[in-house]
N, C-alpha and C positions, 0 to 999 in steps of 0.2 A: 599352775594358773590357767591352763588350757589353752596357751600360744604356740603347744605345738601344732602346726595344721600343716596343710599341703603348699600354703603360700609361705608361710615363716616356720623354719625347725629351729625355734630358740636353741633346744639344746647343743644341736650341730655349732651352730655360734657358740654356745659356752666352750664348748671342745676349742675350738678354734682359738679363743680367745687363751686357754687355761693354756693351753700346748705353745701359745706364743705366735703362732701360727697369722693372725690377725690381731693387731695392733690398736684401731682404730674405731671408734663409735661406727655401729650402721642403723641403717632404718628400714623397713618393710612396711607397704601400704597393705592392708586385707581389711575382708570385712567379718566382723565378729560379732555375731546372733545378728545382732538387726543394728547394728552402727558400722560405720567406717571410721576404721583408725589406721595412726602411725605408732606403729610399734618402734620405739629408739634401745637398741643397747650398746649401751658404754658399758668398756671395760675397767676395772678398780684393780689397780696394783700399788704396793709399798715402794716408796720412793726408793731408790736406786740399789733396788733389789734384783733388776734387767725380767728376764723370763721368768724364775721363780716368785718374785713376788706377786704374782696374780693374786686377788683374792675372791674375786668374784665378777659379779656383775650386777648393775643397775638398769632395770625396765623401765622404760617411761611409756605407758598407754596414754595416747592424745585422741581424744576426741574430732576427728573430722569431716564428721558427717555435713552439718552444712557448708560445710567449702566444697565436697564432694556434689553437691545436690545442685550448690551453685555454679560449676562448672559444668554437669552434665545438660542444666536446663538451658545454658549459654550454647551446648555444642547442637544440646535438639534445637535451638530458635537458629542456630547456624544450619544443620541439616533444612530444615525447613526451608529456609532461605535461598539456600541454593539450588532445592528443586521448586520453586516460585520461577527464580528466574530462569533455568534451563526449559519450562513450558512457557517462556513468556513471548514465545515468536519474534522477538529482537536480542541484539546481540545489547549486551550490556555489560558496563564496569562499574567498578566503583574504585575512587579515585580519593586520595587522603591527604591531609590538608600539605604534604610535606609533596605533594603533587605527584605520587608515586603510586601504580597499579595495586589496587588487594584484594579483590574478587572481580573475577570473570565467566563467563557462562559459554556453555556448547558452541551456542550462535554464534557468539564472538570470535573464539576459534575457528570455527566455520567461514565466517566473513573477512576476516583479518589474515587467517593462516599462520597467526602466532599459537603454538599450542598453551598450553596454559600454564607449564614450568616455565617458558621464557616470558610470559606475559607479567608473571604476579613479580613484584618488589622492582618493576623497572618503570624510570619514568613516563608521564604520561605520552610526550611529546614523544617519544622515541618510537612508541607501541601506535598510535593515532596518528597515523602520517595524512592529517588532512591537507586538501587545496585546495585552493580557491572559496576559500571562507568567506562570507557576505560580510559586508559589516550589517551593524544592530548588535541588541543585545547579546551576552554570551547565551543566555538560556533560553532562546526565542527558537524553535522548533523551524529549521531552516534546511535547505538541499544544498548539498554540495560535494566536492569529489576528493574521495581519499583512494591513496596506494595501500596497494595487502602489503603483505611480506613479501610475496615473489615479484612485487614490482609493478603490477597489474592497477591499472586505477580503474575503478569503479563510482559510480555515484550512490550518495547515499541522504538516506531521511534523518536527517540527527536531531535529538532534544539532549535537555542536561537540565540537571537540579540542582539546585547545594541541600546538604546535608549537615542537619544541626542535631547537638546535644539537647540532654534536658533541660539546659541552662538557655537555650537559645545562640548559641555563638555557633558558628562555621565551624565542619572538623573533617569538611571534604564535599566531592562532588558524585552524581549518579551520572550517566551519559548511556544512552540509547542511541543503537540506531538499525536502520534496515537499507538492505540491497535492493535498489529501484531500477538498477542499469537494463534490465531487461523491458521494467515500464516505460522510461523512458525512448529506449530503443524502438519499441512499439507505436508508441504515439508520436514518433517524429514520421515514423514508415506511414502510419495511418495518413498524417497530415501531408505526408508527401503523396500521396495515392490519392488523395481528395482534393489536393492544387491539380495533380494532373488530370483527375475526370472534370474537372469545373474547363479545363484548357481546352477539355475533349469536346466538352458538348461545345462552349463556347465558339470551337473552328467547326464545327460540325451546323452548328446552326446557321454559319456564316454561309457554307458551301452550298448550304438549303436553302437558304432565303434567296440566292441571285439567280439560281435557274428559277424558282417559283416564282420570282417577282415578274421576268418574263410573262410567264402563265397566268398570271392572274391579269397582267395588263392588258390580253389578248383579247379575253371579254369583254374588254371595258372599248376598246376600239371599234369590236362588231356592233356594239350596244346604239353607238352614233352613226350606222348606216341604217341604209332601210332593210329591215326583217320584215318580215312574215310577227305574228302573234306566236305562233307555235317555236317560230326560231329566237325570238326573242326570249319565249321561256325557257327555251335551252341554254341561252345566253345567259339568264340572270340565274340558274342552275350554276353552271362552269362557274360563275362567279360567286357564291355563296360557299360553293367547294372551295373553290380559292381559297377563300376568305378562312374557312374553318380545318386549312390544313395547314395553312401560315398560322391560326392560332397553334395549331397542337408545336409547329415548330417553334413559337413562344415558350409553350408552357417545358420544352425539352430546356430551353435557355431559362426560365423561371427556376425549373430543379438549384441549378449555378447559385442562383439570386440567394435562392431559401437558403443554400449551407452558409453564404457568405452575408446571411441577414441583410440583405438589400432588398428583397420583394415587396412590392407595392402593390394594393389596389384598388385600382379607380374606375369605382363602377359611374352609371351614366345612365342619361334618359334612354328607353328603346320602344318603340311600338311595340306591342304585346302580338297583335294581329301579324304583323311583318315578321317577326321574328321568328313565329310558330309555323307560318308559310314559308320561309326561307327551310325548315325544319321538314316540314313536309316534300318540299321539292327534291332535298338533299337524299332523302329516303324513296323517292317514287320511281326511278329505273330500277331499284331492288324489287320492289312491290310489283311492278309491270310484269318485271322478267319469272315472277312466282304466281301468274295469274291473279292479284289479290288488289284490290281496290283500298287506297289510303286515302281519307279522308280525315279532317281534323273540326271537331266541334271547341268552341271557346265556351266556359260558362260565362253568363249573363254578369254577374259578379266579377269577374276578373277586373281588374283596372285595365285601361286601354294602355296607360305609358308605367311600364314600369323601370326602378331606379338601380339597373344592376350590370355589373359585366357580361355581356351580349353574348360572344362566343363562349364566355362560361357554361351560361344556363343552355345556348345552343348545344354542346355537347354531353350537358345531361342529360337535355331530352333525347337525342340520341343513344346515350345510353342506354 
């Protein structure tokens, strides 16, 4: 019949069988031409004849090729599967409706420190030591903090699905999730280095404004004696610098405002003329002391009052 091959020696079984030797029906799976079958032989002996009455044997050839094609295609959509989720950048299980572990991937291992023989067939609760769960829904993609195995808790990103039949019914859950402890970790440092520059400039601009406040009021005193023209322009000089070094010390305290979304601004009427002259004066000991003549022309067009923050636009033109 041509069953003797490298996977099944029929004949050796007949020996075996004839000599007494083996007893009992066997089976051998192999593939022959182009099917896969189950070769069965049973042995036939005369009723209470013991070892001599052997008489032969009966073959039974079964066809099993498609239950063979249908298990291999189940174990490739399994291979497949499990390197989907071992690239999938989160650690993942899947969970069966009797609520007990059945596949798990690299990351999981990774993240959890259960390896993957003590992960599969054991409850979910036992394997998932989460805490501090939010309430809401079970499946709402939420942060919270689970122990590994060695007792280490960590915070983590978790989602979860249910998983249905063709039928549509429940027959288990999916569960993702990822290691955030170090983001975390980060953005609290960050936020605590940003409370404390905001502290920074905030005492910093304090310790500035009270000797400055001094200095600028200094001008304003000489302003109400008798000067001279020429000492009076030096007067309303000191005072214009005043004026625009307390702004820059604003704008250090403004930095504060912006991270903590408080900054306002409120621009206002200004002489155009006064302004650009204020601007002029602030620049003219630099100019003096380099030989060079500063003078300022307005075009005709310009508006006389315009509607904007004053030291602003004064330290652009400066710029």
């Amino acid at each position: 019949l041509g069953l003797d091959t490298a996977d099944c020696q029929t004949s050796a079984f007949f020996e075996l069988f004839r000599k007494g030797a083996l007893t009992s029906s066997t089976a051998v799976n192999q593939r022959l031409d182009t099917a896969d079958v189950t070769i069965r032989i049973q042995p036939v002996s005369r009723a209470g004849a013991g070892r001599d009455g052997f008489d032969g044997i009966i073959v039974s050839v079964i066809d099993v090729t498609p239950l063979v094609e249908a298990r291999r295609s189940v174990e490739r959509e399994k291979a497949f599967l499990e390197q989907v989720l071992d690239i999938a950048g989160a650690a993942i299980c899947i969970i069966n409706r009797d609520g007990l572990v059945t596949t798990v991937n690299d990351e999981f291992t990774a993240i959890t420190g259960f390896p993957r023989e003590l992960a599969l067939e054991r409850p979910r609760d036992e394997i998932l030591l989460i805490r501090e769960e939010p309430p809401g829904p079970a499946f709402a993609k939420h942060q919270c903090r689970m122990q590994t195995a060695v007792g280490q808790e960590i915070t983590i990103l978790r989602n979860a699905a249910p998983l249905h039949d063709s039928r549509g019914e429940t027959v288990g859950t999916i569960e993702s999730f990822v290691d955030i402890s170090e983001i975390v970790q980060a953005r609290i440092k960050a936020e605590q280095a940003s409370r404390m520059k905001s502290m920074f400039l905030a005492n910093m601009s304090h310790e500035i404004r009270t000797p400055l406040n001094a200095l600028i009021g200094i001008p304003q005193l000489l302003i109400q004696t008798a000067l001279t023209p020429e000492q009076h322009e030096y007067v309303e000089t000191m005072r214009a610098t005043g004026d625009a070094l307390l702004a820059i010390v604003n704008d250090i305290l403004d930095l504060s405002k912006i991270e903590a979304g408080r900054l306002q601004i409120v621009p206002g009427p200004v002489e155009t003329a006064r302004l650009l002259a204020e601007a002029a004066h602030l620049m003219s000991p630099q100019a003096t002391a380099k030989g060079l003549s500063l003078s300022i022309r307005m075009d005709p067009d310009l508006p006389l009052v315009l509607t904007t923050v004053p030291f602003r636009l004064r330290q652009r033109l400066l710029n």
